[in-house]
C-alpha positions as a LaTeX table, in Angstrom:
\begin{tabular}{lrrr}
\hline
Residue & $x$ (\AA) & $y$ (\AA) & $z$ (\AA) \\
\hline
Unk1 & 0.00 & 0.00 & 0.00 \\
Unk2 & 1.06 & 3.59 & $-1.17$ \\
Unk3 & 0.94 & 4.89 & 3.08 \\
Unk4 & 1.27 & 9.17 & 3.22 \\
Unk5 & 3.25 & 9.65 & 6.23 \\
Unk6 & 2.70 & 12.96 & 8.58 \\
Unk7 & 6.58 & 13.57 & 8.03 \\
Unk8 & 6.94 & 13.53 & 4.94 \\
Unk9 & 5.66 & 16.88 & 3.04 \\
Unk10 & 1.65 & 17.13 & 1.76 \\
Unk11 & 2.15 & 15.30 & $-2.08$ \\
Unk12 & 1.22 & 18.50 & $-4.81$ \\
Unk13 & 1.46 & 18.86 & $-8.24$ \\
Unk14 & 1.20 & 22.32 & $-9.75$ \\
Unk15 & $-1.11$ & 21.89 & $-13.00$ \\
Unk16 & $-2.43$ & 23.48 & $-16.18$ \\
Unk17 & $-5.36$ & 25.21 & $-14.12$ \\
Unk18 & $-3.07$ & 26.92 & $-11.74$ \\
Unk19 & $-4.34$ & 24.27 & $-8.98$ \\
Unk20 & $-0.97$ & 23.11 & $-6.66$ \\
Unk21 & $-2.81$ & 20.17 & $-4.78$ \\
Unk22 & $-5.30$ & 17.89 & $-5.91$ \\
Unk23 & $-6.82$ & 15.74 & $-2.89$ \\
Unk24 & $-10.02$ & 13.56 & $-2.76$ \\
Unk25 & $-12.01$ & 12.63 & 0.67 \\
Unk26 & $-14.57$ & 10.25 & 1.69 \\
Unk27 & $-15.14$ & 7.94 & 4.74 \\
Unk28 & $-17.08$ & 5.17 & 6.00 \\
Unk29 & $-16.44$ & 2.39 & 4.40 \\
Unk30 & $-17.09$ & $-0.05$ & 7.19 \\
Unk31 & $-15.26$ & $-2.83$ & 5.81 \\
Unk32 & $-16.75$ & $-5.94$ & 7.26 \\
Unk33 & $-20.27$ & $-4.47$ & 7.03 \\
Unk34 & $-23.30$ & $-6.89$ & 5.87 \\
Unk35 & $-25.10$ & $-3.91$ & 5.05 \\
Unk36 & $-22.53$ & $-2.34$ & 2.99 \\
Unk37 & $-21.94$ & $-1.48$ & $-0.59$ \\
Unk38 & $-19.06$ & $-3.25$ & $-1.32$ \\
Unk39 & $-18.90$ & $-2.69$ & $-5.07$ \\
Unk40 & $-19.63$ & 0.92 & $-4.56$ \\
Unk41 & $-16.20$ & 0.63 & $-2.43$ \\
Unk42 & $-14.14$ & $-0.33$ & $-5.03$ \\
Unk43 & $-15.50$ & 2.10 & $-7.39$ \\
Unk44 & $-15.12$ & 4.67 & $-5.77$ \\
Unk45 & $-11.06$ & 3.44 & $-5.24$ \\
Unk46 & $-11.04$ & 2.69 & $-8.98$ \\
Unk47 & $-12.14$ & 6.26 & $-9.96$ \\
Unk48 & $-10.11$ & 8.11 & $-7.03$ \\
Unk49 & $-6.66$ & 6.17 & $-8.74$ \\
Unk50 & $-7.71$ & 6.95 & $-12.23$ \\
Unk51 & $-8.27$ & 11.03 & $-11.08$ \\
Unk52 & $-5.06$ & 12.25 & $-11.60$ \\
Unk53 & $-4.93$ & 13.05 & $-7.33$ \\
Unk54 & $-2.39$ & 14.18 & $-5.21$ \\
Unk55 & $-3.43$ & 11.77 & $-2.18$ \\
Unk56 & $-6.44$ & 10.09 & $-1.13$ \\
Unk57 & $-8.08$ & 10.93 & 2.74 \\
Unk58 & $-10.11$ & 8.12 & 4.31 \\
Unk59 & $-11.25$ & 9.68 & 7.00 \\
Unk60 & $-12.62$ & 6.81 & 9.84 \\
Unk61 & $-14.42$ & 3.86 & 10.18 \\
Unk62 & $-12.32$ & 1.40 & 7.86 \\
Unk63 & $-13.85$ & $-1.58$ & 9.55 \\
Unk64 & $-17.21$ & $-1.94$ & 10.68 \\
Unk65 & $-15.59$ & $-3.65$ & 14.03 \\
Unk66 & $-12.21$ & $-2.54$ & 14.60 \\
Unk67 & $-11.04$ & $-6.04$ & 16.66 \\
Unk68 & $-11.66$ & $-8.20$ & 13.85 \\
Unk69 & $-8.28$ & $-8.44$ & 11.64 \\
Unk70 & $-10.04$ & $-9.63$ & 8.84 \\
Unk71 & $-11.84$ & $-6.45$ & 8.41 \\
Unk72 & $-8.40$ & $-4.55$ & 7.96 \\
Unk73 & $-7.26$ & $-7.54$ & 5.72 \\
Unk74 & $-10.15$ & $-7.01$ & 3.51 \\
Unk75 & $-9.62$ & $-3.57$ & 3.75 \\
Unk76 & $-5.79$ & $-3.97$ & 2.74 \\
Unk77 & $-6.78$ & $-6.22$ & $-0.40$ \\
Unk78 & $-9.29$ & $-4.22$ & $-1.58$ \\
Unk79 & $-7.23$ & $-0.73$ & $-1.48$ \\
Unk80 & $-4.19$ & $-2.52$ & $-2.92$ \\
Unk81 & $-6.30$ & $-3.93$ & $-6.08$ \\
Unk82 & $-8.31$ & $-0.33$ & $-6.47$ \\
Unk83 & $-5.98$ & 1.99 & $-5.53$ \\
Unk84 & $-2.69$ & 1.34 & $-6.81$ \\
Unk85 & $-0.89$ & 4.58 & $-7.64$ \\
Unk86 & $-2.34$ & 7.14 & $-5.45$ \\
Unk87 & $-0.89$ & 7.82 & $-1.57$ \\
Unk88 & $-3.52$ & 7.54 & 0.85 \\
Unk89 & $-4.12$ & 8.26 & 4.72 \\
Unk90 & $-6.46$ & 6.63 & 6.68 \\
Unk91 & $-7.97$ & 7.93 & 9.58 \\
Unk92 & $-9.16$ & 6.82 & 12.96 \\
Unk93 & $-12.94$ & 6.39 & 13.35 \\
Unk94 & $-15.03$ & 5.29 & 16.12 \\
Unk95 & $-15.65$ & 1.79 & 14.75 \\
Unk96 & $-11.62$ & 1.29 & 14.35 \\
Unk97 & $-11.50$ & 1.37 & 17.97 \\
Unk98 & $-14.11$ & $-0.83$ & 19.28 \\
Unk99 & $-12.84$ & $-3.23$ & 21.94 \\
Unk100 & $-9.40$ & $-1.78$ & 22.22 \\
Unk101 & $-8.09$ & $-2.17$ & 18.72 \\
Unk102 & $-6.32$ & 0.59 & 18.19 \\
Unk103 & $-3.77$ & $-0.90$ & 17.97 \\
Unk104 & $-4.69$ & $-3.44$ & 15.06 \\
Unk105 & $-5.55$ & 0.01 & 13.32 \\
Unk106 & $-2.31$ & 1.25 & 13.62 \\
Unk107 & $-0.12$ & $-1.81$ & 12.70 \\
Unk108 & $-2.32$ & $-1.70$ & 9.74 \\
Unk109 & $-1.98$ & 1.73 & 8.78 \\
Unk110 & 0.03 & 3.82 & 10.41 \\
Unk111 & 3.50 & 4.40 & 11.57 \\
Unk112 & 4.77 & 2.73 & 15.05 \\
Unk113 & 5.33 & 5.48 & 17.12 \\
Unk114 & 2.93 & 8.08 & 16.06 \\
Unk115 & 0.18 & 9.66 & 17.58 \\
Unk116 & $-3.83$ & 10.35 & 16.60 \\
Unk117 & $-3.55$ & 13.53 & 15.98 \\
Unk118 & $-0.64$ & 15.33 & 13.61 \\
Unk119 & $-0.09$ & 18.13 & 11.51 \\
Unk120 & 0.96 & 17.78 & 8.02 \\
Unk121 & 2.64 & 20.41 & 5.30 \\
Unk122 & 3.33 & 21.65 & 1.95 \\
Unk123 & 4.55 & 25.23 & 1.91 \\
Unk124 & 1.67 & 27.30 & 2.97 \\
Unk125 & $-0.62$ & 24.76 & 2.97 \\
Unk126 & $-1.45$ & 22.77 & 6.21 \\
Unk127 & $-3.51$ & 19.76 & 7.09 \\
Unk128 & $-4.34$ & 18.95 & 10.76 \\
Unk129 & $-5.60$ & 15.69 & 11.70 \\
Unk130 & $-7.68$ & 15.58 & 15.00 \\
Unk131 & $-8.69$ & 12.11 & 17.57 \\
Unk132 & $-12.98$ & 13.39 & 17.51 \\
Unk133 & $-14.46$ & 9.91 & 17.18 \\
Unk134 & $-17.52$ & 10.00 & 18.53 \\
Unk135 & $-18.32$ & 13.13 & 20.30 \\
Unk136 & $-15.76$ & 15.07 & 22.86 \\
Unk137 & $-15.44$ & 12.05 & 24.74 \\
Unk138 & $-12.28$ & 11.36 & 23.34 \\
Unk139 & $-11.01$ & 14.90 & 23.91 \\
Unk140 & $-8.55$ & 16.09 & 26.01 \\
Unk141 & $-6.57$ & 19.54 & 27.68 \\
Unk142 & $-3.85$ & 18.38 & 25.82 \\
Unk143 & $-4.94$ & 17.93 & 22.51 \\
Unk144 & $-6.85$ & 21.16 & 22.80 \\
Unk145 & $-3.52$ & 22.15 & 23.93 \\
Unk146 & $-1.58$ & 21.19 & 20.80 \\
Unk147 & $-4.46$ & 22.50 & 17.96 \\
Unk148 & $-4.02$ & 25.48 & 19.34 \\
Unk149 & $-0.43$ & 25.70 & 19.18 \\
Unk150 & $-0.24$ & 24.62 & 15.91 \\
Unk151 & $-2.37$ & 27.14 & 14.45 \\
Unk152 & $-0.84$ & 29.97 & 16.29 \\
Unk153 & 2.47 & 28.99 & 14.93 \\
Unk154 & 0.65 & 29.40 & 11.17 \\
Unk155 & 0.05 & 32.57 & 9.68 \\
Unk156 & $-3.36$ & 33.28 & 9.37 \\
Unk157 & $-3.11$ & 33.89 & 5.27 \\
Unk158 & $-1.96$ & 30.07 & 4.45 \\
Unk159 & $-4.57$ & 27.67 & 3.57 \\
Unk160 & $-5.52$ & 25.14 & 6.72 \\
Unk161 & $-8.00$ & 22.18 & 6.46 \\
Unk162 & $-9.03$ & 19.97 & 9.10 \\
Unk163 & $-9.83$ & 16.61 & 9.19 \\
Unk164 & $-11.67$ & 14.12 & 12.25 \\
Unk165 & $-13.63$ & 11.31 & 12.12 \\
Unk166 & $-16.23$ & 13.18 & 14.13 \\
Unk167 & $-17.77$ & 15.90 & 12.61 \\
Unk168 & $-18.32$ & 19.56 & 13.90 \\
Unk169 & $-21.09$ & 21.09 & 11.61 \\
Unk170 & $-23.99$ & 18.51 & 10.43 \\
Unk171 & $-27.66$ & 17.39 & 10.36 \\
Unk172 & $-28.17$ & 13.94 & 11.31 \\
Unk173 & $-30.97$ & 11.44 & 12.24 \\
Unk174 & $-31.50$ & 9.23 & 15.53 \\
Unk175 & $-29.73$ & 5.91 & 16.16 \\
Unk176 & $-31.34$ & 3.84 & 18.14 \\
Unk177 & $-28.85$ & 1.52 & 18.74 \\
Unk178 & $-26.87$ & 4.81 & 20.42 \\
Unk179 & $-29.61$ & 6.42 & 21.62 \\
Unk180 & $-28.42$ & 9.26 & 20.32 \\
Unk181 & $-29.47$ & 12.23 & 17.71 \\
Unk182 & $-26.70$ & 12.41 & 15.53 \\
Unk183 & $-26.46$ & 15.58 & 14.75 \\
Unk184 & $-24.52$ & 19.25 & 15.88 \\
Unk185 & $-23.28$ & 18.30 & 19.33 \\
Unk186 & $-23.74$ & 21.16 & 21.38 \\
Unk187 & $-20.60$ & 20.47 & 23.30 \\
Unk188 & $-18.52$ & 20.16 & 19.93 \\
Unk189 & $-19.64$ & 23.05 & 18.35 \\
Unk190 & $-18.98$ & 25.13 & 21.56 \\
Unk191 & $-15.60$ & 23.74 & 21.56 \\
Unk192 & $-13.92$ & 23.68 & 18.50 \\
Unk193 & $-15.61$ & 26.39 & 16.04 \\
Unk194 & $-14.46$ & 29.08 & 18.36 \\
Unk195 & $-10.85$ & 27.74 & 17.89 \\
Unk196 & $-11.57$ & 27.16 & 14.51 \\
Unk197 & $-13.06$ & 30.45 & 13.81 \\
Unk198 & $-10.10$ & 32.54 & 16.04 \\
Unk199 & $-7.25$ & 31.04 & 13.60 \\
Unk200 & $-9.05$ & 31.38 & 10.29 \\
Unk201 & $-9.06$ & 27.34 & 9.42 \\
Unk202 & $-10.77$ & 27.57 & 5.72 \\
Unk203 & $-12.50$ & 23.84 & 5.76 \\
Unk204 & $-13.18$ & 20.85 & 8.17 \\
Unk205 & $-13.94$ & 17.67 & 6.37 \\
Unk206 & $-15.13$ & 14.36 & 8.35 \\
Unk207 & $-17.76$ & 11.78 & 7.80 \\
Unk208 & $-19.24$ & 9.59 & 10.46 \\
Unk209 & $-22.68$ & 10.58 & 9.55 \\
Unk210 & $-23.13$ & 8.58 & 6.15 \\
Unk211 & $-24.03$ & 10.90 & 3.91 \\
Unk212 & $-23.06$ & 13.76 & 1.54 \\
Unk213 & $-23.19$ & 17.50 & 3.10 \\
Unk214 & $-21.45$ & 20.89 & 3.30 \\
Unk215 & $-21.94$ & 23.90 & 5.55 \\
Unk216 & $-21.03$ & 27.30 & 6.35 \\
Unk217 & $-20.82$ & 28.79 & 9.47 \\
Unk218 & $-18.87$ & 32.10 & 10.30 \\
Unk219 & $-16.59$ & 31.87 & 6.70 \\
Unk220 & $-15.68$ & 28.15 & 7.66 \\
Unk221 & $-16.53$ & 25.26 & 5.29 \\
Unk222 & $-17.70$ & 22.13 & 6.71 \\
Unk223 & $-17.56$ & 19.06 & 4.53 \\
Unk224 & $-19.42$ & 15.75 & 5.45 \\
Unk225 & $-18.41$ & 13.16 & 3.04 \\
Unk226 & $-19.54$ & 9.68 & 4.74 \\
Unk227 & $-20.18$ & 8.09 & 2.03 \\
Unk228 & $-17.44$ & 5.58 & 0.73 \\
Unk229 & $-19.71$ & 2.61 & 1.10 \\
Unk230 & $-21.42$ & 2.07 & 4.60 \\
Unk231 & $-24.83$ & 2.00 & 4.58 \\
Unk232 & $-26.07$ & 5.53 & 3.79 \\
Unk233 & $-28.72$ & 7.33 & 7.22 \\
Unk234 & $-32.10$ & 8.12 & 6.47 \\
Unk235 & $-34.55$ & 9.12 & 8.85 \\
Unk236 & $-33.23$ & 12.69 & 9.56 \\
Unk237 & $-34.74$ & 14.24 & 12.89 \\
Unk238 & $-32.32$ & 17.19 & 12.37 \\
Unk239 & $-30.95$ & 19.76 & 9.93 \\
Unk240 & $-28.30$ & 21.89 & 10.80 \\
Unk241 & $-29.21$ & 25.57 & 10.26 \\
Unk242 & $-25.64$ & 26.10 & 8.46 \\
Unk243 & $-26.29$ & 23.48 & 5.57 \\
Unk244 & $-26.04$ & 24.49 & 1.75 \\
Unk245 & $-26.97$ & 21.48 & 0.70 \\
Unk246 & $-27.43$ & 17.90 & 1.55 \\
Unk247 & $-27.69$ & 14.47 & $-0.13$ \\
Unk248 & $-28.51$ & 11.14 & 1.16 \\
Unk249 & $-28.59$ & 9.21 & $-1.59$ \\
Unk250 & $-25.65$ & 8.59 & $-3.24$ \\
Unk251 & $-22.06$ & 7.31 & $-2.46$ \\
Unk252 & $-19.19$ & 9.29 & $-3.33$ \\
Unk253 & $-15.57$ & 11.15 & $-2.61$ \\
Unk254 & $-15.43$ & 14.98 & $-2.55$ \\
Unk255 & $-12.89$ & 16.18 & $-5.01$ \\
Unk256 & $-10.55$ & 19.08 & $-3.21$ \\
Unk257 & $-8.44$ & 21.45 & $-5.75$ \\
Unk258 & $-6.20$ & 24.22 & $-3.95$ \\
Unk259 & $-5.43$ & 26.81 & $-5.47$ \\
Unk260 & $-2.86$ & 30.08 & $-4.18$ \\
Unk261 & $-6.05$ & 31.98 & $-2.68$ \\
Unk262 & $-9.19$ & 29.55 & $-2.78$ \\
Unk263 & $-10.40$ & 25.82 & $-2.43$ \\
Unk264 & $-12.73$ & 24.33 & $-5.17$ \\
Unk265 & $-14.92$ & 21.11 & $-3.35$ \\
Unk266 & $-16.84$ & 19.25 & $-6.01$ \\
Unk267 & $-19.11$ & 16.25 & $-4.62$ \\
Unk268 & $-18.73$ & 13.50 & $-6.64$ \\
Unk269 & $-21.06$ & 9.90 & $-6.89$ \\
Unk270 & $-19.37$ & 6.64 & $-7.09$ \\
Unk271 & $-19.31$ & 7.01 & $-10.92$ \\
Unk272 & $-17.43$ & 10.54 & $-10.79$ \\
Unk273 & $-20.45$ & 12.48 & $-11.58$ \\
Unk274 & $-20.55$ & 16.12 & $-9.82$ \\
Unk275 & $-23.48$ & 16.47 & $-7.55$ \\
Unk276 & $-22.43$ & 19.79 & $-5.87$ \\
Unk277 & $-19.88$ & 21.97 & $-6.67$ \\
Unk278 & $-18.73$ & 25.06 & $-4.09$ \\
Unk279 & $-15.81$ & 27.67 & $-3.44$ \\
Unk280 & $-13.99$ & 28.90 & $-0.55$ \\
Unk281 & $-11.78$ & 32.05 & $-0.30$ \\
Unk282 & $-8.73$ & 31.07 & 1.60 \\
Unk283 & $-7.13$ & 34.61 & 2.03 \\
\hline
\end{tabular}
C-alpha cells in the first residue's frame, strides 16, 4: 500500500489550471459491514486512482468492528487492487476502535510510534488531523492544547483544512442503537468552532454521519463526506441551520483542488459524476 506519512511533506502537483494540490475525501467504508456497498467501495477506489490526485483521505471507520483483523485484511486487499498509484491516509474512526483495537488500526496503517492527531505540510498549505471519534469524549486539555499551538504557529493567510472522524457542523438522524441524535453536538460546536473560527481554518472535512453535506458557518466550510460505502442514514430528525446542501442518496468522494487563494470542493457519486460543486476564499 502507497501509506502518506505525517513527516513527509503534503504530495502537490502544480497543473495546467493553476491548482498546486489535488486531494479527494470520503469515509465510512465499514469494511466488514453486511449492510454495505461493497462494489460501490471499489469504485469509488477505482475512480479516485484513475483522477489524476495528489493523495487520497479516508477519514474513519475502515472496519465496521475494529477487533476483527479480517476487516483490515479485507480492507488492505481491496485498497491494494483499487488503488494502486495514489498515496492515501487513513484515519481513525469510532468503529476502528471498538474493543481496544487501536492498535490493530495502527499496525495496519500507520507508523509505530505516532500519535492520533498530527499536523501535516506543503509550503503554505497545512492539514491537521484531529482524535474526535464519537463526540468530545475522546477529547482532552492536551490535545486542545496542541491544535491550538499549531495554528498559532501558522500565519493566518496560508490555507488550513481539518480533518476528524467526528464531525463539527452537520444534520443527522437518531440511532437507536446509540440512543443518540446524531447531529450538531452542542458540546462540539462550543468547543472547536471558536478555535476554529479565532485562527481562520478555511475547511473541516469528516464523515461519520453517512451521507453527503457541506456547511457554512462564520466563513468556515464544513464538509461531510460519509459516504465511501457504509450503509447511507435516512430518517433525519435534524438539519443543521448552516447546511447548503445535503444528499442522502448517493455514495461518493469529494474532489478538493487548492489553489494560491481559494479551495474548489466538487461532490462526486461513485461514478465521478458532480453532484455539488462550491468555493472557498482562503485569504
Amino acid at each position: 500500500m502507497n501509506i502518506l506519512y505525517p513527516q513527509e511533506p503534503l504530495p502537490s502537483c502544480v497543473r495546467a489550471d493553476g491548482s498546486k494540490m489535488h486531494y479527494a475525501f470520503t469515509s465510512d467504508p465499514h469494511w466488514g459491514a453486511g449492510t454495505r456497498n461493497a462494489e460501490a467501495t471499489r469504485k469509488i477506489l477505482r475512480n479516485i486512482d484513475k483522477g489524476d490526485y495528489d493523495a487520497c483521505f479516508i477519514t474513519g471507520d475502515i472496519a465496521e468492528f475494529g477487533m476483527f483483523s479480517s476487516y483490515y485484511e479485507e480492507a488492505v486487499n481491496d485498497i491494494k487492487q483499487n488503488l494502486c498509484n495514489t498515496p492515501f491516509r487513513a484515519i481513525t474512526g469510532n468503529h476502528d476502535t471498538l474493543i481496544n483495537s487501536l492498535s490493530k488500526f495502527k499496525r495496519t496503517f500507520m507508523e509505530k510510534d505516532s500519535d492520533y492527531y498530527y499536523r501535516m505540510d506543503n509550503g503554505n498549505v497545512h492539514v491537521i488531523v484531529l482524535k474526535l471519534l464519537w463526540d468530545m469524549s475522546e477529547w482532552s486539555s492536551r490535545q486542545e492544547k496542541w491544535l491550538i499551538e499549531q495554528l498559532e504557529s501558522i500565519p493566518q493567510d496560508d490555507t488550513v483544512i481539518v480533518i476528524s472522524h467526528c464531525y463539527i457542523i452537520s444534520s443527522g438522524y437518531y440511532d437507536s442503537a446509540a440512543g443518540k441524535n446524531w447531529g450538531d453536538i452542542p458540546e462540539v460546536v462550543e468547543t472547536l468552532c471558536p478555535i476554529l473560527e479565532k485562527y481562520n481554518v478555511d475547511l473541516h472535512i469528516s464523515g461519520h454521519d453517512h451521507f453527503f453535506e457541506y456547511s457554512e458557518k462564520e466563513g468556515i466550510g464544513y464538509a461531510v463526506v460519509g459516504t465511501m460505502g457504509g450503509k447511507l442514514d435516512s430518517d433525519f430528525c435534524y438539519y443543521t441551520p448552516y447546511s447548503k446542501w445535503l444528499d442522502f442518496t448517493h455514495f461518493g468522494w469529494m474532489d478538493v483542488k487548492i489553489f494560491e487563494n481559494k479551495l474548489l470542493l466538487d461532490f462526486l457519486d461513485e461514478d465521478g459524476n458532480s453532484l455539488y460543486k462550491t468555493e472557498i476564499k482562503t485569504n
